[in-house]
C-alpha positions as a Markdown table, in Angstrom:
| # | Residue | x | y | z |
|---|---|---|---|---|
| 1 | Unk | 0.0 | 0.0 | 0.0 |
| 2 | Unk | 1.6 | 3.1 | -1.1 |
| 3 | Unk | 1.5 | 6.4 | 1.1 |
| 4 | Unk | -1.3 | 8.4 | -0.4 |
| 5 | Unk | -3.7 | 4.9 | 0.1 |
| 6 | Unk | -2.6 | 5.1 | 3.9 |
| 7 | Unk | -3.7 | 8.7 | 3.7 |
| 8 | Unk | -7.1 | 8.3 | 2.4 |
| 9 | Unk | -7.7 | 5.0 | 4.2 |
| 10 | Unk | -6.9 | 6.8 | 7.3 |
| 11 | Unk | -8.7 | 9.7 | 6.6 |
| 12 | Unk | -11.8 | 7.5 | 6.4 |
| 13 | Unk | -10.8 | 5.7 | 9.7 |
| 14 | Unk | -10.6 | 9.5 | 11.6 |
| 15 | Unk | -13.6 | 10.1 | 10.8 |
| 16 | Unk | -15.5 | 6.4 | 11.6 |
| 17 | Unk | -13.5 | 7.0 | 15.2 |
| 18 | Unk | -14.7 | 10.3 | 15.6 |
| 19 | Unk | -18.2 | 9.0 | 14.9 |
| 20 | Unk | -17.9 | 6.7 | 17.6 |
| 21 | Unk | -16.4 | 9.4 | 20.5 |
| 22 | Unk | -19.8 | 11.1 | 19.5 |
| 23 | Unk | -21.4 | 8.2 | 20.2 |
| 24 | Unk | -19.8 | 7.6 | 23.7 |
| 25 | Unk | -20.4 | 11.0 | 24.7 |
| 26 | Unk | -24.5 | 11.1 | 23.5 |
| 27 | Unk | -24.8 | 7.5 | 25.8 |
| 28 | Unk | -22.8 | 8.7 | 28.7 |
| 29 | Unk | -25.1 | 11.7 | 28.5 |
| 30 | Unk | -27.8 | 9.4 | 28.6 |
| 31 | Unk | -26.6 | 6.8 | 31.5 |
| 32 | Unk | -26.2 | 9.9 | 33.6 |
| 33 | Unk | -29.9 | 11.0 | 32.7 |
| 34 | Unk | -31.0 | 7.7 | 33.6 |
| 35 | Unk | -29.3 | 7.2 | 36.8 |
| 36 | Unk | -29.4 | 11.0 | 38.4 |
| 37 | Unk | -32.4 | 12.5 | 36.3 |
| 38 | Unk | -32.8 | 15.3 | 34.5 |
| 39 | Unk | -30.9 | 17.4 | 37.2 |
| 40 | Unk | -27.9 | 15.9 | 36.2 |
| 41 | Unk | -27.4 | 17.6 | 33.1 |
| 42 | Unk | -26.7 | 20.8 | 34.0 |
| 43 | Unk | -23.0 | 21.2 | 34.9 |
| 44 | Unk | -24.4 | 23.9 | 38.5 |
| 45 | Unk | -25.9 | 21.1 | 40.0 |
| 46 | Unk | -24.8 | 18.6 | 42.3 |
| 47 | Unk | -25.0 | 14.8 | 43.8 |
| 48 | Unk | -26.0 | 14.3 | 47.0 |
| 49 | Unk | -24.3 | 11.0 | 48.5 |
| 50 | Unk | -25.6 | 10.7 | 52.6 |
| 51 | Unk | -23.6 | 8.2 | 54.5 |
| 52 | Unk | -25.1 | 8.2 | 58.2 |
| 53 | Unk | -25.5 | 11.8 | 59.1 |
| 54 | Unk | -22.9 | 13.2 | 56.9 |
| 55 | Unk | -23.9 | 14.8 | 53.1 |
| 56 | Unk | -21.3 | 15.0 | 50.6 |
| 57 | Unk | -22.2 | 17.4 | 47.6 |
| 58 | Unk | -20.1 | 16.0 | 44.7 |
| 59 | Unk | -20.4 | 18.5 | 41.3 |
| 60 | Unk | -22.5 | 16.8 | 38.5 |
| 61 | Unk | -19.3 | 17.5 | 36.3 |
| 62 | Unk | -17.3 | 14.4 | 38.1 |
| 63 | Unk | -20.5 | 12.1 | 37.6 |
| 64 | Unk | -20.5 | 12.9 | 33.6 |
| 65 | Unk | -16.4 | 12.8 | 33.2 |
| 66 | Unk | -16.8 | 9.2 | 35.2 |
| 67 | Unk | -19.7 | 7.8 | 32.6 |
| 68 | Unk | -17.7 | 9.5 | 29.6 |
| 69 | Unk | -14.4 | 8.1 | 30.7 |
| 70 | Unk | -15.5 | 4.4 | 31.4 |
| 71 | Unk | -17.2 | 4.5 | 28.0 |
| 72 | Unk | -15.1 | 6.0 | 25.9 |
| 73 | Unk | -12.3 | 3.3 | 27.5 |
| 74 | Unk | -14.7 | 0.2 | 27.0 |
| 75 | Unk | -15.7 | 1.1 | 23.6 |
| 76 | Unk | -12.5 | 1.8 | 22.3 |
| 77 | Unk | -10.6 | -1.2 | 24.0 |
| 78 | Unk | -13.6 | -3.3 | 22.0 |
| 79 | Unk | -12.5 | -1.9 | 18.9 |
| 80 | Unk | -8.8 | -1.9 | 19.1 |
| 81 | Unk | -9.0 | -6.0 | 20.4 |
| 82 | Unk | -11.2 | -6.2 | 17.2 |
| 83 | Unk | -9.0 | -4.9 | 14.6 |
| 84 | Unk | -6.0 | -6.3 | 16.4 |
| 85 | Unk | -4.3 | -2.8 | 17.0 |
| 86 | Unk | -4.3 | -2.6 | 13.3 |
| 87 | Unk | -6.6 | 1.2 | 13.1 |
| 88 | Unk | -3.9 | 3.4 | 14.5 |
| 89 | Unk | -7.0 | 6.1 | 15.5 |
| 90 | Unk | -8.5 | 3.4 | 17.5 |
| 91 | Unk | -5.2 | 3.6 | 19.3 |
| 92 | Unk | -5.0 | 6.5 | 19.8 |
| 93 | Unk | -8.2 | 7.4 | 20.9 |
| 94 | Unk | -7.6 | 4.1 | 23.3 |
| 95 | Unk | -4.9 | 6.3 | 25.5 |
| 96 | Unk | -7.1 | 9.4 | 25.3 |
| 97 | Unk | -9.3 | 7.1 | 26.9 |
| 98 | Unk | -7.1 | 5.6 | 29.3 |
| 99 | Unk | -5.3 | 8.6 | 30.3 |
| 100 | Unk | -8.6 | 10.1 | 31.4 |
| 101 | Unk | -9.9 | 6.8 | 33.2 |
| 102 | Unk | -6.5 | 7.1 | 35.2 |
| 103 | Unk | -7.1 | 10.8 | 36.0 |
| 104 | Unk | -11.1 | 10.1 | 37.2 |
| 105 | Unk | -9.7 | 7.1 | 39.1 |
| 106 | Unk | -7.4 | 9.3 | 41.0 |
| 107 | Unk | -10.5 | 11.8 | 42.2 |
| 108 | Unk | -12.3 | 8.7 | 43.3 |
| 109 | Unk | -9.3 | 7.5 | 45.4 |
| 110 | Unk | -9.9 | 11.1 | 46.9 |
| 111 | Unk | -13.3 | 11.1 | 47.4 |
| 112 | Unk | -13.0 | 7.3 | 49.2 |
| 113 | Unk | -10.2 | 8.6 | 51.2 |
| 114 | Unk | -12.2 | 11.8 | 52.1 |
| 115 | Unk | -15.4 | 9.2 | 53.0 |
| 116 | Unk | -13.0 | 7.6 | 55.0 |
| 117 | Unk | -11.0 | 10.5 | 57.0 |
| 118 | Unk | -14.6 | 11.2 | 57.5 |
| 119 | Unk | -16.2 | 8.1 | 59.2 |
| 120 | Unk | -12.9 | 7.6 | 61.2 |
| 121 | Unk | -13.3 | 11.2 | 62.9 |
| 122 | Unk | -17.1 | 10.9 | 63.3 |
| 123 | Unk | -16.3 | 7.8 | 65.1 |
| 124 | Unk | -13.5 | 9.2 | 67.2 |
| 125 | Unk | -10.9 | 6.4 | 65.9 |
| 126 | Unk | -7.7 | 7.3 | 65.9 |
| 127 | Unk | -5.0 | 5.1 | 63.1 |
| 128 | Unk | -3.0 | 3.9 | 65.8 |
| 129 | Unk | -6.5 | 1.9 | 67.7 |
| 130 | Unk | -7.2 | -1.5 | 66.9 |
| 131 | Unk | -10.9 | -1.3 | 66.3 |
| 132 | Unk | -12.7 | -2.5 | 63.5 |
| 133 | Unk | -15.1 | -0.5 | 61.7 |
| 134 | Unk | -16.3 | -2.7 | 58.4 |
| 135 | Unk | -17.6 | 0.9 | 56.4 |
| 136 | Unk | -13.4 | 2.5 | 56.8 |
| 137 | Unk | -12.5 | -1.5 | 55.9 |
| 138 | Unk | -14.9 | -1.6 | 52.7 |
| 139 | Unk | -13.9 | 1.9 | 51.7 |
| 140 | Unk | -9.9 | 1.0 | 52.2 |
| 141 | Unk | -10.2 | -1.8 | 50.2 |
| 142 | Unk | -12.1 | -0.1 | 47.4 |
| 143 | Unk | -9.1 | 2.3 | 47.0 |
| 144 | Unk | -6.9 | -0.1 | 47.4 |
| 145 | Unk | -9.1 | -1.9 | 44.4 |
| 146 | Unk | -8.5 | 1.3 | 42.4 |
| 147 | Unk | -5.0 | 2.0 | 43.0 |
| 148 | Unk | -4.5 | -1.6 | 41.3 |
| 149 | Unk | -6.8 | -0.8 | 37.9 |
| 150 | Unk | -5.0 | 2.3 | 37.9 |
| 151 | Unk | -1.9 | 0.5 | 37.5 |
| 152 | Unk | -3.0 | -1.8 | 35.3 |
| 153 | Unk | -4.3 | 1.5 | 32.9 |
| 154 | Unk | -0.8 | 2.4 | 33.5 |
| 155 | Unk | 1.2 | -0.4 | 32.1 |
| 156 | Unk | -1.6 | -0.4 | 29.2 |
| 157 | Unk | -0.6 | 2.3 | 28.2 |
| 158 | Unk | 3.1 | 1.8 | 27.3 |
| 159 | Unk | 2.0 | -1.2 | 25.7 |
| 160 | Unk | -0.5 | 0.2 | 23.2 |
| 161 | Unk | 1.8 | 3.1 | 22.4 |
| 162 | Unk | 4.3 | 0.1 | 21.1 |
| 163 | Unk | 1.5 | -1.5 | 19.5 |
| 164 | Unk | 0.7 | 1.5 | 17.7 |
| 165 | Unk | 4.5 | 1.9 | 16.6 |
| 166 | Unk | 5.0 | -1.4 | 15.3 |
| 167 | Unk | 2.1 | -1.6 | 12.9 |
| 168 | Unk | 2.5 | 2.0 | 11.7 |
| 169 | Unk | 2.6 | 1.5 | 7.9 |
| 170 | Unk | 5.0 | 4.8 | 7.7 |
| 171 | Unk | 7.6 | 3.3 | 10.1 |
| 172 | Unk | 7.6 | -0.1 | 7.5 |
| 173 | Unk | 7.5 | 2.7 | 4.0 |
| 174 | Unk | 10.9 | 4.6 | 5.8 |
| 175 | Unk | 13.3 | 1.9 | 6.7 |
């Protein structure tokens, strides 16, 4: 395939990509409909989360940047172990992907750790204490569960960049 093929076939490949960010970002609009109602739409309003007699407001931005991130992640991980790395837009639209997951990952490690600084001083536990409280236990664990896909998205993300630089038909065309 000479270079001006490439061109056009990926040309057509940019655009079938961008067709399908679109497409992530009308359903994560939707999912978040769904889920929080029709107040979750507007960027001013916030989630209420109530864990025993503490409110946390959480801006409705974090909730859509979540559903977006997650989608646009799953569907383009779909695609890229479809075409066998071979659509080097699916690529990179794969680390646009994962590079945001890993960067709304990291505010929900905050916001458990905040959920848990929380429920520790409500309860008057101190780290040092020995007592068992199973919400600061499930909480830990969940950012522990976290911290570990995040560094799974990490090492991903070498790995699809190499990916992406073996089967580029212009590295094969130079050398």
């Amino acid at each position: 395939m000479n270079t001006n093929e490439f061109l056009i076939k990926e040309d057509c490949s940019f655009k079938k990509e961008l067709l399908w960010v679109l497409f992530a970002l009308v359903l994560g609009y939707l999912i978040n409909y769904f889920v929080f109602g029709k107040e979750a739409l507007s960027f001013n309003q916030t989630i209420d989360i109530n864990i025993y007699d503490t409110y946390f407001l959480i801006k409705n931005f974090g909730s859509i940047c979540f559903f977006e991130a997650v989608l646009l992640f799953l569907i383009f991980l779909c695609r890229y172990v479809f075409f066998k790395g071979r659509n080097m837009w699916t690529g990179v639209w794969l680390l646009i992907a994962t590079i945001s997951l890993i960067i709304v990952f990291d505010f929900l490690v905050a916001v458990t750790d905040s959920f848990v600084s929380i429920e520790m001083n409500s309860l008057h536990i101190n780290k040092e204490e020995n007592i068992k409280n199973p919400l600061v236990e499930l909480l830990t664990m969940w950012a522990i569960l976290i911290k570990g896909v995040q560094l799974v998205l990490v090492m991903l993300l070498p790995f699809i960049a190499f990916r992406m630089g073996v089967l580029n038909p212009f590295r094969k065309a130079t050398s």
